[in-house]
KELOFI-75931 format. One line per 3 residues: number of its first residue (from 1); their letters; for each residue x, y, z of N, C-alpha, C, O. Coordinates in pm, 1 decimal. Example, Ala and Ser with C-alpha at 12.3 -4.5 7.8 and 13.67 -1.06 7.14 Angstrom:
! KELOFI-75931
1) AS) 1319.0/-569.0/780.0/1230.0/-450.0/780.0/1320.0/-330.0/780.0/1423.6/-331.9/846.5  1285.0/-225.0/708.0/1367.0/-106.0/714.0/1290.0/3.0/787.0/1340.9/113.8/803.9
This chain:
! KELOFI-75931
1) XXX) 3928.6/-2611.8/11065.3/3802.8/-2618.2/10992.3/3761.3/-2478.7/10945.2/3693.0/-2471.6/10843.0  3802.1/-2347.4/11021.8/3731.8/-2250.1/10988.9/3826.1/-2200.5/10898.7/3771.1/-2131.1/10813.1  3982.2/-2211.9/10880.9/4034.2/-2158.9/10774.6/3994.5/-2264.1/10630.6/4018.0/-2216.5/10519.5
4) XXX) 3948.4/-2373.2/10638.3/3922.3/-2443.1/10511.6/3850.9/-2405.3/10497.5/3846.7/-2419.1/10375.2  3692.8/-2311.4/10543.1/3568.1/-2273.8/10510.4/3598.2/-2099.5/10451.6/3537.6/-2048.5/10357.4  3679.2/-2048.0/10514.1/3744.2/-1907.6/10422.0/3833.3/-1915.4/10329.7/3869.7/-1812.0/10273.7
7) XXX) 3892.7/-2052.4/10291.1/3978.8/-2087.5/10156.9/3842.2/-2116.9/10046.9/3854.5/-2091.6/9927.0  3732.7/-2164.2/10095.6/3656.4/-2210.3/9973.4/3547.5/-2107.3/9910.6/3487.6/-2087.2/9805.0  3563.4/-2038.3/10083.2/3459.9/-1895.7/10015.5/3478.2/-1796.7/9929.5/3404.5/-1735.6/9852.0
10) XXX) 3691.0/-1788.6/9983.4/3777.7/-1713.6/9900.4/3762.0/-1746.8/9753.5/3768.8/-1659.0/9667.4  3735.3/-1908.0/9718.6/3752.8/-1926.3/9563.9/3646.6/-1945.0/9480.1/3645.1/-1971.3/9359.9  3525.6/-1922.1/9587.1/3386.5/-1956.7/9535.7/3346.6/-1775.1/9474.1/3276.7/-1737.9/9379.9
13) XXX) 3423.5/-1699.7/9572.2/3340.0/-1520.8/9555.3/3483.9/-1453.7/9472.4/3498.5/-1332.4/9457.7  3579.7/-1552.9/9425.1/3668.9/-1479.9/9353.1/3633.9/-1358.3/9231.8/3556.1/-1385.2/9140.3  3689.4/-1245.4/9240.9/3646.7/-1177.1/9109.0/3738.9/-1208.4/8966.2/3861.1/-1219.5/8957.3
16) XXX) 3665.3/-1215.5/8890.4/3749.8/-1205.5/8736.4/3749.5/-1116.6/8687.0/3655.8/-1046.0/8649.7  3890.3/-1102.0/8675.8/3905.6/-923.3/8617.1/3892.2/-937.6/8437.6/3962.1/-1002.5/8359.8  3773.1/-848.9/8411.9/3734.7/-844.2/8242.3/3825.8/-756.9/8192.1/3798.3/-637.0/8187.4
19) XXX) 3930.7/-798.8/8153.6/4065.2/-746.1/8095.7/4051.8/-619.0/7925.4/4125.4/-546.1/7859.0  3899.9/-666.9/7929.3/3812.7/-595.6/7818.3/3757.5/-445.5/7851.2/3770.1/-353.1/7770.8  3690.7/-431.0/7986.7/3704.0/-316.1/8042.7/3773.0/-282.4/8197.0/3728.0/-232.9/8300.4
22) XXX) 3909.2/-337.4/8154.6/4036.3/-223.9/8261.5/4140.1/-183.6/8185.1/4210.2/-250.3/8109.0  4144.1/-59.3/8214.0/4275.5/31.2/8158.4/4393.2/53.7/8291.5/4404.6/-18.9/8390.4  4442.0/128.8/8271.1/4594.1/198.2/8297.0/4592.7/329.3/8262.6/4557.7/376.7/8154.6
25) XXX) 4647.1/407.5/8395.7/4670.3/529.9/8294.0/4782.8/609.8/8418.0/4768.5/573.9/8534.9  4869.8/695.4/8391.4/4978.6/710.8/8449.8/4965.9/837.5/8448.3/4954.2/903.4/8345.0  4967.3/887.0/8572.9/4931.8/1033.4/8593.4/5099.8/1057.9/8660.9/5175.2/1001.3/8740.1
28) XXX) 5098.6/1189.5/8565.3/5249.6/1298.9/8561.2/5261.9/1431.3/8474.3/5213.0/1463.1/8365.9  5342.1/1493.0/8559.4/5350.2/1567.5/8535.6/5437.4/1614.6/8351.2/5425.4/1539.7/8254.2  5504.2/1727.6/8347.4/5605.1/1769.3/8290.6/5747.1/1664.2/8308.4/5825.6/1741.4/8363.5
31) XXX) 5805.1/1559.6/8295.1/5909.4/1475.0/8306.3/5973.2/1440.6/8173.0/5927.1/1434.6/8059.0  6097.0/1419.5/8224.8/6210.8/1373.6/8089.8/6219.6/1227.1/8084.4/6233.9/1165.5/7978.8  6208.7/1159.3/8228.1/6235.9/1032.0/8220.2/6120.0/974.2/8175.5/6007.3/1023.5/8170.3
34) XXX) 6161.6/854.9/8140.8/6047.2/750.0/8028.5/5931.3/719.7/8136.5/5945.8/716.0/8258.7  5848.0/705.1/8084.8/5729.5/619.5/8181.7/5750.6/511.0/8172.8/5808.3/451.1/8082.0  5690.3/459.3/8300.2/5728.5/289.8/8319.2/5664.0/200.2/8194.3/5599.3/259.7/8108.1
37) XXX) 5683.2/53.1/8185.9/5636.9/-3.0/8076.8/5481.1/-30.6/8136.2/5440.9/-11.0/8250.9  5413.3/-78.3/8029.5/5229.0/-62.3/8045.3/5204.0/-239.6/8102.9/5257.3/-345.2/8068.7  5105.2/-208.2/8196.4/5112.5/-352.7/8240.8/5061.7/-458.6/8142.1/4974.7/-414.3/8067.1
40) XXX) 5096.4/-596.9/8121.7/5091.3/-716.7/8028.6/4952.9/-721.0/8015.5/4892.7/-742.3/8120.7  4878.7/-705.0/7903.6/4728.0/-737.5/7878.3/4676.1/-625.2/7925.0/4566.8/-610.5/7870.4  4698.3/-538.9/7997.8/4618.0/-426.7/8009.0/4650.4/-274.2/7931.5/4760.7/-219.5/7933.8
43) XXX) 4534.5/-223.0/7866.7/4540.1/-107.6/7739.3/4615.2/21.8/7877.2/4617.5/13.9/8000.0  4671.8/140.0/7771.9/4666.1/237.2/7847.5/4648.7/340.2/7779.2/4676.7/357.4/7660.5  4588.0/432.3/7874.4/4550.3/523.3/7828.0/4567.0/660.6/7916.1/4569.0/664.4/8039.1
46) XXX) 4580.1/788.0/7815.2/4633.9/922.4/7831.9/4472.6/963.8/7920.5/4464.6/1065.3/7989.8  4341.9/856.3/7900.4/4218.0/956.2/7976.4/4176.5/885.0/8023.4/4227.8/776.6/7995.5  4069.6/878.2/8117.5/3954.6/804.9/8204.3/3852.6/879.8/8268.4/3865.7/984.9/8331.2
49) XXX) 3727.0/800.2/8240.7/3644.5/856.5/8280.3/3622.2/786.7/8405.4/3644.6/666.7/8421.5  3578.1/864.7/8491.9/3588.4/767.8/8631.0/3456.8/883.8/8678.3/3455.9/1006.8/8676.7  3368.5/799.7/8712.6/3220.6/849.6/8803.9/3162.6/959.7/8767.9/3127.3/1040.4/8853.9
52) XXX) 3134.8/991.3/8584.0/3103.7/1105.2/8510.9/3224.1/1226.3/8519.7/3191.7/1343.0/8497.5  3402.2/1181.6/8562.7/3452.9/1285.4/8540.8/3556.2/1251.3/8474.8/3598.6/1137.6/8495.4  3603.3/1308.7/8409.8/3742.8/1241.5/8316.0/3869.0/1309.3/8327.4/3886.6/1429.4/8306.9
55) XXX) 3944.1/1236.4/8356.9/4065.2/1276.4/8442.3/4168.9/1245.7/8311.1/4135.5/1160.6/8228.7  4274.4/1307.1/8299.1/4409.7/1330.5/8211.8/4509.5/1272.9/8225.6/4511.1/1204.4/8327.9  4622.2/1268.7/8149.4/4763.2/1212.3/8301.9/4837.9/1308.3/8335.2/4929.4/1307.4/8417.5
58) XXX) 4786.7/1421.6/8249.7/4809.0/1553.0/8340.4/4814.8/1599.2/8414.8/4877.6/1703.7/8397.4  4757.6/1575.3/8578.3/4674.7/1627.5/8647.7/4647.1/1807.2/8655.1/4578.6/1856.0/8744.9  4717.5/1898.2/8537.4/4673.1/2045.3/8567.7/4608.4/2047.0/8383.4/4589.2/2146.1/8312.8
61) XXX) 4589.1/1908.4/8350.8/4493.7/1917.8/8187.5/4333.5/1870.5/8225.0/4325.2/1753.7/8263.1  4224.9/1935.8/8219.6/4074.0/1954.6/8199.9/4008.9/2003.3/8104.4/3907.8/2071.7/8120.1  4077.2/1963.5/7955.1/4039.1/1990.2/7838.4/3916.1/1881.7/7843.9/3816.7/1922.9/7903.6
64) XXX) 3908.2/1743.3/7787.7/3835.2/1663.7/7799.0/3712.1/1717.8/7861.7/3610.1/1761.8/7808.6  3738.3/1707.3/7962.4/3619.5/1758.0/8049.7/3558.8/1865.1/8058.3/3438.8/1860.9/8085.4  3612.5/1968.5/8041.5/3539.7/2103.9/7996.4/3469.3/2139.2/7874.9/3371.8/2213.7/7865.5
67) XXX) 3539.7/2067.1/7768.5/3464.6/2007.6/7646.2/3342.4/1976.7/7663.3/3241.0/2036.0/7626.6  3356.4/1873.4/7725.4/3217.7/1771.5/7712.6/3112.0/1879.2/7784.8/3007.2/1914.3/7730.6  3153.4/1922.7/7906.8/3077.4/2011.1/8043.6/3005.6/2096.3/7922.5/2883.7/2083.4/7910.9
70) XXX) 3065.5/2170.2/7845.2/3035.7/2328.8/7760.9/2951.6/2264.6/7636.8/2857.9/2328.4/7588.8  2989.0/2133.2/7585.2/2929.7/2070.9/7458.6/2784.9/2095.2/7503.8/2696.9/2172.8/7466.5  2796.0/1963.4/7634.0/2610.0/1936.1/7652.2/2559.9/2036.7/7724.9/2438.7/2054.3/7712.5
73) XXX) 2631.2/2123.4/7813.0/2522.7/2307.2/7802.1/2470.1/2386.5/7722.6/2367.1/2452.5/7736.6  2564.8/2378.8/7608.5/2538.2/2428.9/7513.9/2415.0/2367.6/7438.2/2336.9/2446.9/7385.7  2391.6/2233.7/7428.5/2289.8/2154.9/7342.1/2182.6/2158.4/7429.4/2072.2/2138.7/7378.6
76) XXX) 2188.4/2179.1/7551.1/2033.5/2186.6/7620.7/2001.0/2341.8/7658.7/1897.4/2366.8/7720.3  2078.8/2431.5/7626.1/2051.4/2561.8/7595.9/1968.3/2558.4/7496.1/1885.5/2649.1/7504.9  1955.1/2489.8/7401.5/1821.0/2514.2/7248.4/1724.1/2510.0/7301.0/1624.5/2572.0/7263.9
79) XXX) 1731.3/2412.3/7431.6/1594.6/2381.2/7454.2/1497.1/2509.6/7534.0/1381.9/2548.9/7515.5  1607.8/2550.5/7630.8/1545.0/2683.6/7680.1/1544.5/2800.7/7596.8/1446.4/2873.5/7612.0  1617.0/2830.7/7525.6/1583.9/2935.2/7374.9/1452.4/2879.2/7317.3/1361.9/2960.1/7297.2
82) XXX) 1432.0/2747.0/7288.2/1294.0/2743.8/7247.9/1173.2/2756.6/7319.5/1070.2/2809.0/7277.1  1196.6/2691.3/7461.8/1094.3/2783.1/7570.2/1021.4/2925.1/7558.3/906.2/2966.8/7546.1  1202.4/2997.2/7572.3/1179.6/3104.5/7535.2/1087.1/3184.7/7467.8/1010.3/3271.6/7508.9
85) XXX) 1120.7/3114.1/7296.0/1046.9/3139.9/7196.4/899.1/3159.5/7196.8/849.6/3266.9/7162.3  826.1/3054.8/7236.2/710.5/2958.8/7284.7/646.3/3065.3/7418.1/534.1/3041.8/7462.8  723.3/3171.6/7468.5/660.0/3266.5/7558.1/691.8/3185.5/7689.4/590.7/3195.0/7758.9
88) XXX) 791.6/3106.2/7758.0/811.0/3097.4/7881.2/828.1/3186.3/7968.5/936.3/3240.9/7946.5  769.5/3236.0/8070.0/852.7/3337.8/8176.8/978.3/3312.9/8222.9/1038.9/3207.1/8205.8  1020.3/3413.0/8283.8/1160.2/3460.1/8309.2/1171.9/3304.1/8425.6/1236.3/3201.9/8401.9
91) XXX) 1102.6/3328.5/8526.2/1094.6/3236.4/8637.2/1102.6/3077.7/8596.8/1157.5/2980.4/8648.5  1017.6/3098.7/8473.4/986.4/2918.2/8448.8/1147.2/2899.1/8374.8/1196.6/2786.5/8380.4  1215.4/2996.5/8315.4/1299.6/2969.0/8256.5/1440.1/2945.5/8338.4/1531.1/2865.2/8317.7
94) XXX) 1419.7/3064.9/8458.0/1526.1/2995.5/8567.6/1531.7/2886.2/8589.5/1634.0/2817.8/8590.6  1409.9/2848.1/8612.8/1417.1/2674.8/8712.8/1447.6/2577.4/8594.3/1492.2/2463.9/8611.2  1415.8/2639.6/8457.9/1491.3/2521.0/8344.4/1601.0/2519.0/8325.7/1648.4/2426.7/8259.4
97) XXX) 1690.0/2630.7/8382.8/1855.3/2654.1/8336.6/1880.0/2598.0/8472.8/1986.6/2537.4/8462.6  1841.4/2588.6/8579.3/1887.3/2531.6/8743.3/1893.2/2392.2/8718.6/1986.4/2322.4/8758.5  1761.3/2333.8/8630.4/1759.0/2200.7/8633.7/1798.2/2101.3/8543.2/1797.6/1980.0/8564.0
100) XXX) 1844.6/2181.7/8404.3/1920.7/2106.8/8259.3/2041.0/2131.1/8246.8/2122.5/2060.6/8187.3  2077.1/2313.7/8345.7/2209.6/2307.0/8279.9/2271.9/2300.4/8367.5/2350.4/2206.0/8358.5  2285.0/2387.6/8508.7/2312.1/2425.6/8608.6/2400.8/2241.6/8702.6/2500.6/2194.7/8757.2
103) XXX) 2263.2/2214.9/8656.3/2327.4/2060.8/8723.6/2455.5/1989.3/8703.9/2541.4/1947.5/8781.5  2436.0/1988.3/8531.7/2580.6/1992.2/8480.3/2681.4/2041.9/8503.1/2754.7/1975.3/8576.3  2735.5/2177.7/8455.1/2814.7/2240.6/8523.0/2906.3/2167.2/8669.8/3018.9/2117.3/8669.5
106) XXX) 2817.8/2182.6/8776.4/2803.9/2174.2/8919.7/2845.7/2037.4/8962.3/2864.6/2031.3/9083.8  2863.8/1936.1/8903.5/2857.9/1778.0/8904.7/2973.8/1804.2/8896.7/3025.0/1891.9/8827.1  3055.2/1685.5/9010.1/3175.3/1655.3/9045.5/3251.2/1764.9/9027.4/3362.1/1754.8/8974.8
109) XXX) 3195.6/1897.5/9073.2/3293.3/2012.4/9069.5/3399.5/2001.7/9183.3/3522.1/2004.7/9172.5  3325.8/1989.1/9290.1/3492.3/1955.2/9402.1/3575.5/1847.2/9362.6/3651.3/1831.2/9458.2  3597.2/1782.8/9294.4/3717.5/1745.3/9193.2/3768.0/1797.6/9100.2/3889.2/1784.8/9083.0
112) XXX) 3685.3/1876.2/9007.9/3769.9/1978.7/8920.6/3816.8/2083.1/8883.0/3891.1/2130.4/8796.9  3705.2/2131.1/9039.4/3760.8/2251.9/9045.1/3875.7/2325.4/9099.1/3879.3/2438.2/9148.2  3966.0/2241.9/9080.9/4097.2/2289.4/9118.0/4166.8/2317.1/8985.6/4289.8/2315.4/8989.8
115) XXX) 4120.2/2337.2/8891.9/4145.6/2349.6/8722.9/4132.7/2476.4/8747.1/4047.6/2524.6/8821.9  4283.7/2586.2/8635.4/4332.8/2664.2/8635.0/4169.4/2783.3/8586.2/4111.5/2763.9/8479.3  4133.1/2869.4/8662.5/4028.4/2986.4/8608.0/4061.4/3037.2/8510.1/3965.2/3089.4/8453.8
118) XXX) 4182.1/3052.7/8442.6/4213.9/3123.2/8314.0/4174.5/3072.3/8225.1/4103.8/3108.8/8131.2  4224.1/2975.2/8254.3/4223.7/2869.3/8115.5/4060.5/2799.0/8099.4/4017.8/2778.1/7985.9  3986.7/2769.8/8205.2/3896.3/2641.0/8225.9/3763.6/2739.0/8278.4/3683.5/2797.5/8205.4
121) XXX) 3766.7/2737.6/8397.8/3656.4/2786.9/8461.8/3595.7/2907.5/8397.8/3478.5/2903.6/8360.4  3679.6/3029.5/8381.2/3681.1/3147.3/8300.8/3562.7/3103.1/8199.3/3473.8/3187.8/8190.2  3543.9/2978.4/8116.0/3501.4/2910.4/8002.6/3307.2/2945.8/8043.0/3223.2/2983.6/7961.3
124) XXX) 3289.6/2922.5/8163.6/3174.4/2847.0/8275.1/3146.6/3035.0/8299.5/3039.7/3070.2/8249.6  3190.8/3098.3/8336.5/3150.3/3239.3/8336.4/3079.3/3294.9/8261.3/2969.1/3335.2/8298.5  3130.2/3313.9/8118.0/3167.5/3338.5/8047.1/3015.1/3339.8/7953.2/2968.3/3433.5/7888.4
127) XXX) 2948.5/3172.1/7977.0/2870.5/3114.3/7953.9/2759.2/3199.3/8022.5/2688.7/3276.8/7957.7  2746.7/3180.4/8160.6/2680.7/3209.0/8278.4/2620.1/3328.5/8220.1/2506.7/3316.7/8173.5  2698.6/3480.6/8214.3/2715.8/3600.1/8171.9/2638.3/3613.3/8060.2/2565.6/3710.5/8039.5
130) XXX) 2651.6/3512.7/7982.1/2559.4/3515.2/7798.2/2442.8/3491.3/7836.8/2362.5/3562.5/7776.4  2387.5/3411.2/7923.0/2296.4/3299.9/7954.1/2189.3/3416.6/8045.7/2066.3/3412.9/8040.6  2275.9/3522.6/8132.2/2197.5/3612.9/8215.0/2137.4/3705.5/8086.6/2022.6/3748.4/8074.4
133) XXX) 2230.5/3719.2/8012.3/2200.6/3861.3/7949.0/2136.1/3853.8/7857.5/2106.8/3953.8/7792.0  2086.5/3706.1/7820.1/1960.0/3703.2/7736.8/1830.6/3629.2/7810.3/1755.9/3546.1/7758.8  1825.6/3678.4/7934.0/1705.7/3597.5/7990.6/1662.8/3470.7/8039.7/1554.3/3434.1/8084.8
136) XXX) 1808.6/3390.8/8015.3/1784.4/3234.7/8077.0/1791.0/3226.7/8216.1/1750.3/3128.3/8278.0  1861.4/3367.5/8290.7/1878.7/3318.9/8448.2/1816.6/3430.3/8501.7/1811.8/3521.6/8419.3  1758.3/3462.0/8628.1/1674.7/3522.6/8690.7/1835.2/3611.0/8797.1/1801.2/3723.4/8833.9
139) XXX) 1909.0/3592.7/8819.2/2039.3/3665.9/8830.4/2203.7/3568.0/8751.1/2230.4/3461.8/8694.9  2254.3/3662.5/8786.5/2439.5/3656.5/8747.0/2492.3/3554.8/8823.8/2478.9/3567.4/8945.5  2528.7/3492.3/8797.0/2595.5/3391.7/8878.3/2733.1/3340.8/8881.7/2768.9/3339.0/8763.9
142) XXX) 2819.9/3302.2/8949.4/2953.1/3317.2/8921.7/3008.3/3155.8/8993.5/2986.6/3104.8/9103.4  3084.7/3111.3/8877.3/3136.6/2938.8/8906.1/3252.3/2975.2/9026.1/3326.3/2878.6/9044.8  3268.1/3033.3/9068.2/3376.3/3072.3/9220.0/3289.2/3005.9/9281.1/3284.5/2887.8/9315.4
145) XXX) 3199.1/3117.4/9295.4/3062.3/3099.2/9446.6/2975.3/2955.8/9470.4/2933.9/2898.8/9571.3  2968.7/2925.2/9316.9/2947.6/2807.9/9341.6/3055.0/2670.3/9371.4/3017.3/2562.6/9417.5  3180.1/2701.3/9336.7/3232.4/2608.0/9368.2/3263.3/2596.9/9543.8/3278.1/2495.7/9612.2
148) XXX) 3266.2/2741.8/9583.9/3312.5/2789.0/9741.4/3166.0/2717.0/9830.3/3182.2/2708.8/9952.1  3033.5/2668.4/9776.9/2916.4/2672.1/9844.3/2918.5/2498.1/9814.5/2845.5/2425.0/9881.4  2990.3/2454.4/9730.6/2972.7/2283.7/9710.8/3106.2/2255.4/9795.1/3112.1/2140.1/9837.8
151) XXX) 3192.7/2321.5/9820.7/3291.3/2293.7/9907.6/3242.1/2279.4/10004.9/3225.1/2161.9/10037.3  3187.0/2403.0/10115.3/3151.5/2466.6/10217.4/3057.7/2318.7/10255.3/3076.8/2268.2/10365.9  2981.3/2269.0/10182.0/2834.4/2141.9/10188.1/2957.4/2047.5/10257.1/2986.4/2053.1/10376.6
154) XXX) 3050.9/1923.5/10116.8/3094.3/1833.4/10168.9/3175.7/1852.0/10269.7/3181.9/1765.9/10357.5  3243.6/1953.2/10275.2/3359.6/2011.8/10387.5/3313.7/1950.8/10532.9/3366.2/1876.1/10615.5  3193.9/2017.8/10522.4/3090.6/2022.5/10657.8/3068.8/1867.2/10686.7/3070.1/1819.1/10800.0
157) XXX) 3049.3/1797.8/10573.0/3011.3/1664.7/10576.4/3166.2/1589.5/10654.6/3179.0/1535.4/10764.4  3242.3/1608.7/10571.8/3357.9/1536.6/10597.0/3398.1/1525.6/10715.6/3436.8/1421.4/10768.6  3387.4/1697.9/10794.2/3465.5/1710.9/10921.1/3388.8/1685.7/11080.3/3431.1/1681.5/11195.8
160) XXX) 3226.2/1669.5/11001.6/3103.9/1651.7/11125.9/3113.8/1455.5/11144.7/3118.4/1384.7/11245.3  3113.7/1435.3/11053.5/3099.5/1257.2/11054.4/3265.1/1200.2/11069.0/3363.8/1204.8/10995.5  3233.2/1140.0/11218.1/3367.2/1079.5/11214.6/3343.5/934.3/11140.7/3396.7/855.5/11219.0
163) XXX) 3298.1/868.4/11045.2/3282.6/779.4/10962.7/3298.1/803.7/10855.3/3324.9/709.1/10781.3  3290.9/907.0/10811.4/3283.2/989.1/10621.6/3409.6/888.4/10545.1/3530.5/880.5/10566.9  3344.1/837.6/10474.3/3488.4/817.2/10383.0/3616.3/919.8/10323.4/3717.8/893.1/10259.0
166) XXX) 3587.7/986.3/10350.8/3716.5/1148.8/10321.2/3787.8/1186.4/10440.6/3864.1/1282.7/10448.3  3755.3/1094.0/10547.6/3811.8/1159.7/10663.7/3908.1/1155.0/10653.3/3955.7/1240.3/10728.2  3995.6/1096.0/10593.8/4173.3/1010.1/10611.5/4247.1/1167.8/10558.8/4333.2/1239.4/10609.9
169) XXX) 4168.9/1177.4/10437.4/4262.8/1309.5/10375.6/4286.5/1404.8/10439.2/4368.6/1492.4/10411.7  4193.3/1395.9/10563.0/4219.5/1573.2/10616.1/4367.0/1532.1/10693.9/4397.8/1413.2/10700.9  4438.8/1617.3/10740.4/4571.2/1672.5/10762.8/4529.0/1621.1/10910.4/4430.6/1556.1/10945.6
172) XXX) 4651.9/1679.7/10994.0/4627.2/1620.6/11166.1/4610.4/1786.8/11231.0/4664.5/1889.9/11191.2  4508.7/1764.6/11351.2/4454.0/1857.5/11444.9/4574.2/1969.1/11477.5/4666.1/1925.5/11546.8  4579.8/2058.0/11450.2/4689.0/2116.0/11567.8/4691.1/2094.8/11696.7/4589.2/2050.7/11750.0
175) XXX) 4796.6/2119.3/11766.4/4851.6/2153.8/11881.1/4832.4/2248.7/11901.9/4753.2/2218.0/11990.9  4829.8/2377.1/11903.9/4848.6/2480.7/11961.9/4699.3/2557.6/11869.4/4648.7/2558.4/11757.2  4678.3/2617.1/12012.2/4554.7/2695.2/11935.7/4599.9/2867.3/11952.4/4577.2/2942.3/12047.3
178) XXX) 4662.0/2891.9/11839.8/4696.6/3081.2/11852.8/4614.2/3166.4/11864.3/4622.5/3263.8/11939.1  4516.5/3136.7/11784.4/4368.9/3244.5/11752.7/4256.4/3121.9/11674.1/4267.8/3004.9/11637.3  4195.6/3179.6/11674.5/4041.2/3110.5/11672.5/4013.8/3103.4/11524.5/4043.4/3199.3/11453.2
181) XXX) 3946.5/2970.5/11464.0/3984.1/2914.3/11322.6/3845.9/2843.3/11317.6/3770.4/2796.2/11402.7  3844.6/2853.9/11199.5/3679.0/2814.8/11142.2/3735.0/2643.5/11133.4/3647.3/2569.5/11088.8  3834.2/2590.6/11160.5/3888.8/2433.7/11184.5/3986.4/2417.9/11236.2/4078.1/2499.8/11230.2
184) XXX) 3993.2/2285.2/11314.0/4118.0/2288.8/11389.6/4240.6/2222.5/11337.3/4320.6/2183.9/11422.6  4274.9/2198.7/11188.2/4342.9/2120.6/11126.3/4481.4/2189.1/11117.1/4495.5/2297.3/11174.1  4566.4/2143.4/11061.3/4733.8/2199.3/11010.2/4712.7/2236.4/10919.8/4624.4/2180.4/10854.8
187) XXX) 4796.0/2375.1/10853.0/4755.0/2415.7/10736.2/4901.0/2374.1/10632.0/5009.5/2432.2/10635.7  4867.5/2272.2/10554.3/5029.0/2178.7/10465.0/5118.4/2364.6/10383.5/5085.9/2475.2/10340.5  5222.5/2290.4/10407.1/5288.9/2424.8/10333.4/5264.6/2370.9/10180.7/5234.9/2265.5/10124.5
190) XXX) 5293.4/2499.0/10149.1/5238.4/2534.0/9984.3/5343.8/2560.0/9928.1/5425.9/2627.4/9990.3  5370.4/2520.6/9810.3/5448.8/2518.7/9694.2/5425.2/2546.6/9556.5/5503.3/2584.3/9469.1  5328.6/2526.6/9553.7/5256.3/2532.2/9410.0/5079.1/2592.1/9410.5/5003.8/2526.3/9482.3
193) XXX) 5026.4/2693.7/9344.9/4886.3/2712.8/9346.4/4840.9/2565.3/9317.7/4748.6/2519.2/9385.0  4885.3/2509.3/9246.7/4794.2/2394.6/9166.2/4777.6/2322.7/9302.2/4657.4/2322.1/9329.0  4855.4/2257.5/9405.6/4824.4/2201.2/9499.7/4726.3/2284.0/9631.1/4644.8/2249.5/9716.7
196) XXX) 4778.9/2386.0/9594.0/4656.7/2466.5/9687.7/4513.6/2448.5/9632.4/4413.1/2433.4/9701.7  4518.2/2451.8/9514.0/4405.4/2479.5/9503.0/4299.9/2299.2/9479.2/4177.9/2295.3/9463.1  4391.0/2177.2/9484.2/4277.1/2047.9/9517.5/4181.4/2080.0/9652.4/4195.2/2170.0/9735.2
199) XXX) 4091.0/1986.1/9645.5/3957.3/2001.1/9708.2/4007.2/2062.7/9861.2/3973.6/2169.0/9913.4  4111.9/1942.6/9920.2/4117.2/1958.1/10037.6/4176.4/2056.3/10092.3/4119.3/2115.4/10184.0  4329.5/2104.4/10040.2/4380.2/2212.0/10065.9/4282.7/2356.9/10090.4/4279.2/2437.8/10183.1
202) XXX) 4198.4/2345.3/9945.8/4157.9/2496.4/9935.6/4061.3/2526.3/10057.5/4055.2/2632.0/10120.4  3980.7/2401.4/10079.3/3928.8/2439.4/10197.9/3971.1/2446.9/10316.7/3890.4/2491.4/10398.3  4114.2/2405.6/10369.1/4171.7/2453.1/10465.7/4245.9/2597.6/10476.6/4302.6/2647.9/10573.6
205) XXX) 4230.8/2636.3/10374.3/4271.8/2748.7/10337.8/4127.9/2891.1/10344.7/4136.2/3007.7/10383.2  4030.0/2826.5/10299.1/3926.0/2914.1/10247.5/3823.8/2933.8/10379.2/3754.2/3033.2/10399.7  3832.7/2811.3/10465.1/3724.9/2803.4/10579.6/3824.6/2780.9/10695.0/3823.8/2685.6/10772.9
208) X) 3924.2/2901.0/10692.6/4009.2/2917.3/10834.5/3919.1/3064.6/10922.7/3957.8/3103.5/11032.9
């Protein structure tokens, strides 16, 4: 009786997949061999936006996304130039660049910020630097420090709550304790900066 009552619940709470909005998208690198074929009825695609961040099938491409990040800073920068204009103080004008632009920037950065500084982040400086030197920010500010201080937050989160949904990713405890470590995790061997530098690595690396 009780498996006929979880067969009917199964077909009563079934989901229907809206074949209208699901994609595909095949994340790789540099390869010669073909990509697999695209699944039957479902589109694919080279981008996705997934939870305000848009991911490549690149995984070391953050064009898309740095685009968009620099587009809409840039367009709510008028608004504090016109503050400006209008006689805002220095102060009132900080807390408008903390709270229109700053936010931006800063959003889902421990996911992207593992994107190359030359190429990407460098972009976010760069900005920062223009933005001090005409009066929009009350100091200099640098997208490192902030990415090292949004790490440092969930890090803390991840490794204090044994419930966190991120717990799985972290690596296994050591064995042996040599000298004294800001965590007690394994540190994965490295091969590549690009893998050093995703969320989890860098902080086993950065908060030893």
């Amino acid at each position: 009786m009780e498996t006929n009552n979880i067969k009917i619940w199964a077909e009563t709470n079934r989901m229907n997949l809206n074949l209208k909005k699901t994609w595909e998208m095949v994340i790789h690198g540099k390869i010669s061999r073909p990509l697999p074929e695209p699944l039957p009825m479902i589109t694919r695609k080279s981008w996705l936006k997934i939870l305000g961040v848009t991911f490549q099938e690149n995984p070391t491409m953050w064009d898309l996304q740095m685009n968009e990040l620099m587009s809409r800073a840039c367009s709510r920068l008028y608004i504090i130039r016109t503050c400006k204009y209008y006689g805002f103080s220095s102060k009132e004008l900080d807390l408008l660049f903390h709270s229109l632009i700053l936010s931006i920037l800063v959003f889902g950065i421990e996911v992207w910020g593992c994107a190359s500084y030359s190429k990407y982040l460098s972009q976010i400086d760069k900005f920062l630097k223009r933005s001090y030197k005409y009066g929009y920010l009350a100091q200099e500010l640098s997208i490192v420090d902030m990415l090292n201080n949004k790490d440092r937050v969930l890090w803390k989160k991840i490794t204090t709550d044994p419930n966190h949904a991120l717990k799985t990713l972290l690596p296994p405890r050591r064995q042996l304790e040599l000298r004294d470590r800001g965590h007690k995790y394994e540190l994965p061997r490295v091969r590549t900066q690009r893998f050093k530098r995703v969320f989890v690595n860098r902080c086993l690396f950065n908060f030893i």
